[in-house]
C-alpha positions as CSV (number, residue, x, y, z in Angstrom):
1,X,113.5,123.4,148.2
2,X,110.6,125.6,147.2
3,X,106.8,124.7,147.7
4,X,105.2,124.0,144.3
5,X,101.8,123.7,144.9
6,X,101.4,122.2,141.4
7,X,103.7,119.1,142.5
8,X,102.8,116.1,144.9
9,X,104.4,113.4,146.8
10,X,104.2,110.1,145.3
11,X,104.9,107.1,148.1
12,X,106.7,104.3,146.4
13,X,107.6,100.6,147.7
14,X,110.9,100.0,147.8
15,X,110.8,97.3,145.1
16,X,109.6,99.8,142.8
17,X,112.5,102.1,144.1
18,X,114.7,99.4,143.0
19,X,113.0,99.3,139.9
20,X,113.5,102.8,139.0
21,X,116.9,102.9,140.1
22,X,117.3,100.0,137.5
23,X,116.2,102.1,134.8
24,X,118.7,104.7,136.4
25,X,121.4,102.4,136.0
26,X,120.8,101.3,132.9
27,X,120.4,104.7,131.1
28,X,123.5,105.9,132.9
29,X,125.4,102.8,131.4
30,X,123.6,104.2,127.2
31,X,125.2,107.4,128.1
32,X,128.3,108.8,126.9
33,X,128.6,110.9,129.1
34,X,127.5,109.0,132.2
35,X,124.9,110.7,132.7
36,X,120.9,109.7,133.9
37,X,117.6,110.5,134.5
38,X,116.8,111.7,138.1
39,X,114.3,109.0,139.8
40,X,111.5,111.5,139.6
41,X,111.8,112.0,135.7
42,X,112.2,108.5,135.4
43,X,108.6,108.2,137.3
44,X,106.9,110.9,136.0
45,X,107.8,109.2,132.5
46,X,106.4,105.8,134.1
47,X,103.2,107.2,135.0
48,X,102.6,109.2,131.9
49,X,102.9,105.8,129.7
50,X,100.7,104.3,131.9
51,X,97.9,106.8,131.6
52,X,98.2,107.4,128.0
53,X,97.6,103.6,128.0
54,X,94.9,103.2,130.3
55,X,93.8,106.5,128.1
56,X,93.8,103.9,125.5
57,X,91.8,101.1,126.7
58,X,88.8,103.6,127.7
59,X,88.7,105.0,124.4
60,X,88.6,101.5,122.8
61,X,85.7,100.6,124.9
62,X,84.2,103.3,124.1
């Protein structure tokens, strides 16, 4: 794989691993064609919701 200095590793436990793969299985099992999410769309998604919420909270403090 190629270095992409614009990408970092993210360390996850393993219960959020099974998490994730949960959300795998489960999108895999709404698909026609048996397809999913890799795990690191699937986190990337995760961690976007969450920021856009914490986003959220900030601005309604403010």
């Amino acid at each position: 794989m190629a270095y992409n200095p614009n990408f970092k590793p993210v360390m996850l436990t393993m219960a959020q691993m099974e998490r994730i793969r949960a959300i795998q299985d489960a999108e895999k099992d709404k698909s026609p064609l048996n397809l999913a999410p890799t795990i690191n769309a699937i986190a990337r998604s995760l961690v976007d919701t969450a920021l856009n919420q914490m986003e959220k909270q900030v601005d309604a403090v403010r």
